[in-house]
Backbone as CSV, one residue per row, in Angstrom:
resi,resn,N_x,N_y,N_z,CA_x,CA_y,CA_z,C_x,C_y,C_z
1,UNK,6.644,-0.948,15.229,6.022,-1.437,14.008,4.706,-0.715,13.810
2,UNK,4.136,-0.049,12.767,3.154,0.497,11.870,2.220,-0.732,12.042
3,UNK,1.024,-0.435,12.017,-0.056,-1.447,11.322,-0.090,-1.663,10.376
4,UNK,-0.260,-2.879,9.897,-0.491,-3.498,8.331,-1.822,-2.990,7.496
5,UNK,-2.477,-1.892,7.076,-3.754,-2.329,6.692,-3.838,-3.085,5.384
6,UNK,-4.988,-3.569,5.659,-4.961,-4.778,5.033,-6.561,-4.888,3.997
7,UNK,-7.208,-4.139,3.701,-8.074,-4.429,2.762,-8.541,-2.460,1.282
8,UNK,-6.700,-2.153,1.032,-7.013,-1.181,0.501,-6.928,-1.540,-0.807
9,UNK,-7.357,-0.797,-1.391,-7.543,-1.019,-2.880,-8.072,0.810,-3.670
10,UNK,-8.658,1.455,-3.469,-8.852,2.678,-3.787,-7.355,3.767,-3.786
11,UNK,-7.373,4.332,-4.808,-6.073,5.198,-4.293,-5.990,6.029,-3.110
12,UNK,-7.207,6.625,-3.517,-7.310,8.169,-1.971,-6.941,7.164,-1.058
13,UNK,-7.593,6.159,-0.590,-7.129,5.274,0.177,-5.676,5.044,0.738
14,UNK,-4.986,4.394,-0.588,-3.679,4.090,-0.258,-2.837,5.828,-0.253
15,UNK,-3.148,6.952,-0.810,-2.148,7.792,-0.412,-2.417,8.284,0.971
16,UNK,-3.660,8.060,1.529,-3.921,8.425,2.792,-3.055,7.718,3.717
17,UNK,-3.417,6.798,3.662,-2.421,5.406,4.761,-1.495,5.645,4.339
18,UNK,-0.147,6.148,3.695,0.864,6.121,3.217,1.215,7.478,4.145
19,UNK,0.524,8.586,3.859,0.696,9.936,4.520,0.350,9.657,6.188
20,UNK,-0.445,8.460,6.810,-0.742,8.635,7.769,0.602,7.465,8.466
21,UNK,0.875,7.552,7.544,2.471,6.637,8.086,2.448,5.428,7.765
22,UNK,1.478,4.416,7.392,1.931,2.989,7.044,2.528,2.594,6.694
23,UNK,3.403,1.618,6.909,4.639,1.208,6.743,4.359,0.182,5.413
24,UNK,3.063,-0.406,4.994,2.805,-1.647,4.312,1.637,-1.699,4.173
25,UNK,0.786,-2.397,2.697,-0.047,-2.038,2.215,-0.186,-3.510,1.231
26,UNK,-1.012,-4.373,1.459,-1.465,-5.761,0.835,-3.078,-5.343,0.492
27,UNK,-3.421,-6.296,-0.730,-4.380,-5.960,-1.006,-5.609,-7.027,-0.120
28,UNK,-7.037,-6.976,-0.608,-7.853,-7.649,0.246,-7.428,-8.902,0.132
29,UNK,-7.603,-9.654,-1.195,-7.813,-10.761,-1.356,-6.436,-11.455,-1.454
30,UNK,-5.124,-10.960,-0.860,-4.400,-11.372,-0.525,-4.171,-12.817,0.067
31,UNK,-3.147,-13.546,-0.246,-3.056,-14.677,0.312,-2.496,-14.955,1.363
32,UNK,-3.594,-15.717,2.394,-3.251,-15.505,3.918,-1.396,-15.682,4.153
33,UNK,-1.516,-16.947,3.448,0.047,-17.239,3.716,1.424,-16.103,3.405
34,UNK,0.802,-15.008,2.937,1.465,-13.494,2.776,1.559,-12.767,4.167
35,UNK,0.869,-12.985,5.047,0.593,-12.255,6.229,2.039,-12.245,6.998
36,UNK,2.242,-13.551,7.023,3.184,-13.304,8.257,4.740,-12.665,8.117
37,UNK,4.813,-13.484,6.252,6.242,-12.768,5.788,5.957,-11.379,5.728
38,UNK,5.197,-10.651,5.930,4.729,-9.264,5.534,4.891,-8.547,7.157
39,UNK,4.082,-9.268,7.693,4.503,-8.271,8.910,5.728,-8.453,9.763
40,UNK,6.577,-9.656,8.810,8.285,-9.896,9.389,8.671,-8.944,8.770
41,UNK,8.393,-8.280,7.597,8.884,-7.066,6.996,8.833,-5.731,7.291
42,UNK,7.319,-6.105,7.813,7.424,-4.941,8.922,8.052,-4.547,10.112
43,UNK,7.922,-5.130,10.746,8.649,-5.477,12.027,10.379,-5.374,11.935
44,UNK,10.575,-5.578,11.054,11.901,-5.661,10.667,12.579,-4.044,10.090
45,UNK,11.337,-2.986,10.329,11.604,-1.606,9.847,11.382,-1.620,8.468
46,UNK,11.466,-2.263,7.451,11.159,-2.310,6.206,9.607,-1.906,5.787
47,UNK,9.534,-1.203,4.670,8.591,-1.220,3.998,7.945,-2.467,3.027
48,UNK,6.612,-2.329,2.574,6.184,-3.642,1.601,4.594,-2.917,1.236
49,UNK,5.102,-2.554,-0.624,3.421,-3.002,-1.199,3.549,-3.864,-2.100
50,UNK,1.825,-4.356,-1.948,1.613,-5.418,-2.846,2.201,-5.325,-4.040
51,UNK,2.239,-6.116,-4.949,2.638,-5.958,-6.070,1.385,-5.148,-7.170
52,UNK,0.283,-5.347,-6.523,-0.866,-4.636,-7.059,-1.081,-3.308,-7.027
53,UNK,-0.520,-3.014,-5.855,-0.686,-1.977,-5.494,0.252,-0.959,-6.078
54,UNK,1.676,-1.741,-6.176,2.546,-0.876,-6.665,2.508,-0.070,-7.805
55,UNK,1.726,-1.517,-8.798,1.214,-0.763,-10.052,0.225,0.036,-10.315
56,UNK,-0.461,0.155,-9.480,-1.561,0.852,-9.662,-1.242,2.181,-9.521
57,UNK,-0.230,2.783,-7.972,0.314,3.684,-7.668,0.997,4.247,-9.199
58,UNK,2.187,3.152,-9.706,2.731,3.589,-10.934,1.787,4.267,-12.136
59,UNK,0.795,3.489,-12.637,-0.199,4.184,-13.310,-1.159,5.440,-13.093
60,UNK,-1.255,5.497,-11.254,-1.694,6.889,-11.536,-0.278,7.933,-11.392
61,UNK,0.377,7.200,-11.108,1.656,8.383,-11.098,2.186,9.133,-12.399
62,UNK,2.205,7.679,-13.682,2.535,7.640,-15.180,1.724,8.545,-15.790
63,UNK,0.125,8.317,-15.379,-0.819,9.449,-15.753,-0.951,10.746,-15.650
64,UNK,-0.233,11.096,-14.884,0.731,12.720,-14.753,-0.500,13.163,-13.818
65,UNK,-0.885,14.182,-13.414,-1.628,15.546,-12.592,-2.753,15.478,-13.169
66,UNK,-4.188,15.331,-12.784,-5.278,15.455,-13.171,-6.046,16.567,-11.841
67,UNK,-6.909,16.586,-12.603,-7.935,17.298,-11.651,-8.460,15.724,-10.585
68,UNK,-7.869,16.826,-8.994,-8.355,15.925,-7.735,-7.256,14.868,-7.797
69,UNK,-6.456,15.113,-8.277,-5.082,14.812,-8.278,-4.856,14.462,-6.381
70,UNK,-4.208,12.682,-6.147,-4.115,12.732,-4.706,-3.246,13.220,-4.045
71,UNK,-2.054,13.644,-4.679,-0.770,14.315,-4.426,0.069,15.498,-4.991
């Protein structure tokens, strides 16, 4: 099992942890009671992002190639 990190929110951020292998990605203010089904997901080989996160990823993805572009 990957470590959970657990307080990302910046993109460079999340494509870093993503490239550095994380398996799963919750945001800070997450609700504790998320923790444990999350790292059963982990543990379980599965991946998991927040739902916040996902979109956020989607929007800079939707936004096409910019300069300093994270990927």
């Amino acid at each position: 099992m990957r470590v959970l990190p657990y307080q990302l929110r910046i993109h460079s951020y999340v494509f870093a942890a993503l490239r550095a292998g994380a398996s799963g990605l919750l945001i800070k203010d997450a609700d504790p009671a998320d923790l444990l089904p999350a790292v059963a997901v982990l543990a379980g080989g599965d991946a998991l992002l927040a739902s916040a996160v996902t979109r956020s990823l989607i929007n800079v993805f939707a936004a096409g190639p910019t300069a300093g572009c994270p990927w």
